[in-house]
N, C-alpha and C positions, 0 to 999 in steps of 0.2 A: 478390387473388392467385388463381391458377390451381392446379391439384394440379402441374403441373411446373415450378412455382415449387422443387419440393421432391422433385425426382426422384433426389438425393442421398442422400436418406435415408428416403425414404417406403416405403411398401410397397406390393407389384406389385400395377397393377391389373387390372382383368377380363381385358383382351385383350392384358397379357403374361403369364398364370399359364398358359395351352396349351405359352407357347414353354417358359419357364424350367421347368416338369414335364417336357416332354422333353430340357432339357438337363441335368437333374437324371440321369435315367433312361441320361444316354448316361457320365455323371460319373464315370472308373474309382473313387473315394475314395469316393463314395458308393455305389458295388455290393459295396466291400468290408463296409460296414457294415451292406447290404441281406445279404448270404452268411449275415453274423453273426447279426444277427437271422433271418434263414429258412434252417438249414443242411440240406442235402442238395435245395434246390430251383434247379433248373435256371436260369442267369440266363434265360430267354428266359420260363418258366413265372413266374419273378418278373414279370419289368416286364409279360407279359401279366396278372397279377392286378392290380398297380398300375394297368393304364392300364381296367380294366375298372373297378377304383375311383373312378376320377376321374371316370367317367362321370356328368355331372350339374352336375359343378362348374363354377362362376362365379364366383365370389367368394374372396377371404381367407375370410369367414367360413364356406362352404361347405368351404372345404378344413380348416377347424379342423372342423368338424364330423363331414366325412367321414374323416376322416384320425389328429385328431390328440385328441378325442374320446376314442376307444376304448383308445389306449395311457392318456393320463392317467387313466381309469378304472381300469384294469387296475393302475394303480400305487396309487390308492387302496387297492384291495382286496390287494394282495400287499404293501404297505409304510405301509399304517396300520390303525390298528385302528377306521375310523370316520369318515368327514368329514361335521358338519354345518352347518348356512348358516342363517344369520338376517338378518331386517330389516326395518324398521320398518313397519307397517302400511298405513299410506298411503304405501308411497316405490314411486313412478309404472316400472313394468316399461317402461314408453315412453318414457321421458326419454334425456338423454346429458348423461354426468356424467365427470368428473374422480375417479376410486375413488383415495383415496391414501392407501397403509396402510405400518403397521410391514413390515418385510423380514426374512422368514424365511431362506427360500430364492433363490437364483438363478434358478433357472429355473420351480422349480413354483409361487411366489405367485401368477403371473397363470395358469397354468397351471389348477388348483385353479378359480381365480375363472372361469373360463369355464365349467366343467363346470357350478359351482354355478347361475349365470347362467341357463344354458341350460336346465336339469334347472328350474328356475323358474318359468320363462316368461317369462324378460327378454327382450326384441325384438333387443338386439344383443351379442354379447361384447366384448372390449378389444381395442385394438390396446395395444402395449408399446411403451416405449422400451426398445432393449439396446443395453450396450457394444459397440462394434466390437474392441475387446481379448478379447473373448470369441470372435468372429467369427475364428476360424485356417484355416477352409478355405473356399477358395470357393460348396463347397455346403452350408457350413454359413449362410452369408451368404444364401442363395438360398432355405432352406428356413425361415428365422425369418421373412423377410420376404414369402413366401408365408401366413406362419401369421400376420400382420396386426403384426406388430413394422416400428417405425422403428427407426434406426439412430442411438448418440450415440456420439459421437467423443470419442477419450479420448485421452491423452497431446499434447496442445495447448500451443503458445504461450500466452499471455494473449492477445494478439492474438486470435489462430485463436479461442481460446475464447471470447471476447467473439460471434463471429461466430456459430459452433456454436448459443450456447446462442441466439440471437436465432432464426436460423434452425428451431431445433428447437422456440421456444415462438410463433412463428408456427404451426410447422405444427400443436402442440395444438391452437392456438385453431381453425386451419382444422378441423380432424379432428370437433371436435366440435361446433360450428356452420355447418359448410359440407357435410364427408363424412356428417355427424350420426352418428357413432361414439363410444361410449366409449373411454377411457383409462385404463390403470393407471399409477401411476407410485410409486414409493416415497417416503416424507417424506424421506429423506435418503440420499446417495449413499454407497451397500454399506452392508451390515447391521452392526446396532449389536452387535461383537462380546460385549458384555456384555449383550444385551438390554435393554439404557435404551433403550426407544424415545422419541427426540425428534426434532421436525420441522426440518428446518434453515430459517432466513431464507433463504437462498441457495435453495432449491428455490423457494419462495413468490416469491422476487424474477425467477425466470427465469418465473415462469407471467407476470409482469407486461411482459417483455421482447417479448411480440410481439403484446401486444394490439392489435386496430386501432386505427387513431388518430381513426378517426368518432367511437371510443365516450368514448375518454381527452378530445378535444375537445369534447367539447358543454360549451354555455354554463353557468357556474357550475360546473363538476368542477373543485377543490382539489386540489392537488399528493397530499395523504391522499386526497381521494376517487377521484381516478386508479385507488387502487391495488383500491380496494373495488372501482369498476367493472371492471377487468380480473379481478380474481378471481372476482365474481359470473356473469362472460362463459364458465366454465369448469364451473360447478354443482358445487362439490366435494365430493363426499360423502366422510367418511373413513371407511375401512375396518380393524378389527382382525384378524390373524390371530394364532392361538394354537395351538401346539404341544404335545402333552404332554412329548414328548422329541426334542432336535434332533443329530439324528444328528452335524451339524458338531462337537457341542459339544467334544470331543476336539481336534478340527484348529483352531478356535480358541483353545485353552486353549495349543494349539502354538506359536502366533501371539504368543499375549502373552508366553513365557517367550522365544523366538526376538528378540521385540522390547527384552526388560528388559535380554538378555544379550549380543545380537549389536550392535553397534551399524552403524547403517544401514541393517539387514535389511529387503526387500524380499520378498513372494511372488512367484515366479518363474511362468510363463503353466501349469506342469504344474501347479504347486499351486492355481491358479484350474480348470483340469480336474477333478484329484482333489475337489477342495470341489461341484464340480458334480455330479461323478458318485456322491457319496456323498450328498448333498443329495436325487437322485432314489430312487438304490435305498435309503439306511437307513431304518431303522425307524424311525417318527416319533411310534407309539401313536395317541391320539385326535386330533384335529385339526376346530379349528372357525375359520368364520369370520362376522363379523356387522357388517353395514353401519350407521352413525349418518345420523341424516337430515343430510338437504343441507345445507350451511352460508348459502344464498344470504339467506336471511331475518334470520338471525342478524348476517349482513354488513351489516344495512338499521341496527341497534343502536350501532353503530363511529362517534365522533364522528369526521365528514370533515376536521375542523380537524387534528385530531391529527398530528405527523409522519409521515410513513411508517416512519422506522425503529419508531416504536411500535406502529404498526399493523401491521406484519410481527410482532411479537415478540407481540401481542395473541391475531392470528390463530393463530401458531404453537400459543400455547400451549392454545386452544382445541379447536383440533383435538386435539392431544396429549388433553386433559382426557377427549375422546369415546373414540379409542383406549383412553386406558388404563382406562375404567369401563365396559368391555365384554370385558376379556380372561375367556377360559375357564380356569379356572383348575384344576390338577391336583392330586392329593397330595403333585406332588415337587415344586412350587413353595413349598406352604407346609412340606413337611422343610426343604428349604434356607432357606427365612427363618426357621426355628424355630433351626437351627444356627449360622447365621451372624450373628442379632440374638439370641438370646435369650428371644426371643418365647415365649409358647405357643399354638396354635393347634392343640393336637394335637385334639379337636374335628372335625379337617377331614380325619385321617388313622386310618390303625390300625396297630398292631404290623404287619402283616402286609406294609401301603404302603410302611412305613420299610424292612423286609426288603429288600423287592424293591425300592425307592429306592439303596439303599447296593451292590447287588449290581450296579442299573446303575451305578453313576459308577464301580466295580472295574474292569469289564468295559471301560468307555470306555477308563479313566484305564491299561488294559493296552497300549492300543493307540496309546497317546503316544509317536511318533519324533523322541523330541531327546536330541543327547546329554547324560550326567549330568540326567536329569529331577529338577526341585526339584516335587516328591511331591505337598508340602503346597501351594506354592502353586499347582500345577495344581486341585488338587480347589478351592481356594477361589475358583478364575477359573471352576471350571466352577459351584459351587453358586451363584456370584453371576451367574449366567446365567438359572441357574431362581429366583433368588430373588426379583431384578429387576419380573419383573410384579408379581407378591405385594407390592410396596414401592409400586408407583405406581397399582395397581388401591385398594390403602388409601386414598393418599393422593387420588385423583382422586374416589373416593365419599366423601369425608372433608368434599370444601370445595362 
């Protein structure tokens, strides 16, 4: 396969990022939100700093760098109180791997992972997959996939989708042994609003969907060992991220009572906005993140006899296992397990933690827009939010 095999979804390359920057630049929707961001500067003195910025640029990764860099930095420092990055000793700055973590955020998980990356000395950042439901204005489309994002299509027949996800787990395998690019991609589609982070089969089953068929065919590969070699074709590392406090957790807790009470209820495209836009700017406290080694080795261990459906649910759970005995964990994690189990773990906390624990969830729990708010069970969708890791960081250092 060729890269415009996947010109549908892929991201611009070298010798269309000159046109599509200047037709970013000519984009009335996009000037408004350049005024925004830069008030009282002349459009002409804008797009002349922008195009002095660009100066250099070649690449996606050049233009994350040049470009996009400096603002996620800038949001560390004004919207957490800290981000730091771990991983494993020997795990190869030169490789290209498959990063596939729990789902904090919308926009800033891979966001975050690039700065980390790069501040590193890792050779390349991620390309992402994004919804195209997110995608509402044309140079919102034009500036993701300038920043090394493919594009997945959402609201599909089963048909269409059968087709989507073939074509989007070709183009991983391409991206990462053909473009030799990293990938982020989440264990499971939209974040687990309870914080269970668990791996869906359905994600593991689409990385298997466009392996090449050289590799699925060679002599003696078993219907099981298919699936190991398509997944070792991808080097997956899993990734944890961990928040002290998640700004959403409010607009979630919204979510579930909207869901208990309304029946049919739907988030509507403002409310996928909103959850973004407070995703970027709240407060989110400490913030870490930390790589598990590659799974490829570990893939070599999986009896190839075995079914696939076992070996999907095998894998799944492994991964999970690395996730969740790596999360960082906080004071307000172990308050809410102490609240909502029983537990004691105070040890891990002080009068002081708890204070300022209880004064955030007030604070959250003020800013809940439903009508007649049930009180009690808001606070217990949001404690079981933070409590969540606390329950599977146990139980994953347990076995």
């Amino acid at each position: 396969m060729t890269i415009h095999d996947f010109d549908e979804i892929r991201p611009y390359s070298e010798d269309e990022m000159p046109v599509i920057f200047n037709e970013l630049l000519a984009d009335r929707q996009f000037n408004r939100v350049l005024r925004a961001l830069m008030p009282g500067v002349p459009a002409g003195m804008r797009n002349g700093i922008l195009r002095l910025m660009y100066r250099g640029v070649r690449s996606s990764q050049d233009f994350q760098l040049r470009f996009m860099k400096p603002v996620v930095r800038y949001i560390i420092w004004k919207c957490t109180a800290g981000m730091t990055f771990s991983y494993p000793r020997d795990f190869s700055k030169h490789g290209r791997y498959i990063f596939l973590s729990n789902h904090r955020d919308i926009v800033l998980d891979s966001a975050f992972l690039d700065v980390a990356l790069a501040g590193n000395g890792f050779e390349r950042t991620v390309e992402i997959g994004i919804g195209d439901n997110l995608l509402i204005y044309p140079w919102i489309k034009k500036l993701v996939r300038m920043n090394k994002a493919f594009t997945v299509r959402r609201g599909l027949t089963s048909h269409e989708m059968m087709r989507s996800s073939v074509l989007m787990s070709q183009y991983i395998h391409f991206a990462v042994n053909d473009k030799q690019e990293n990938v982020w991609i989440a264990q499971r589609e939209g974040r687990a609003k309870d914080s269970d982070d668990r791996t869906q089969d359905s994600v593991l089953k689409m990385f298997c969907l466009g392996a090449p068929e050289e590799l699925l065919k060679q002599p003696g590969v078993t219907p099981g060992g298919s699936v190991i070699v398509a997944l070792k074709n991808l080097h997956i590392a899993p990734l944890t991220i961990s928040y002290e406090y998640d700004p959403c957790d409010y607009l979630k807790a919204e979510e579930f009572q909207f869901k208990r009470d309304v029946p049919g209820w739907k988030k509507s495209k403002q409310d996928d906005l909103d959850n973004m836009k407070t995703g970027i700017l709240g407060k989110k406290g400490r913030v870490h993140y930390e790589l598990s080694p590659c799974i490829d080795s570990w893939l070599d261990t999986i009896d190839p006899e075995l079914p696939k459906k076992d070996i999907f649910r095998i894998v799944a759970e492994h991964i999970d296992r690395e996730i969740h005995s790596r999360y960082r964990l906080y004071p307000c994690n172990w308050i809410a397990l102490d609240e909502l189990d029983g537990t004691d773990h105070s040890d891990k906390y002080t009068g002081k933690d708890k204070l300022t624990f209880e004064r955030y969830l007030q604070g959250q729990l003020a800013k809940v827009k439903v009508p007649n708010p049930d009180t009690a069970f808001l606070r217990e969708r949001m404690l079981t939010m933070y409590a969540n890791p606390a329950r599977n960081f146990l139980a994953a250092n347990k076995a």
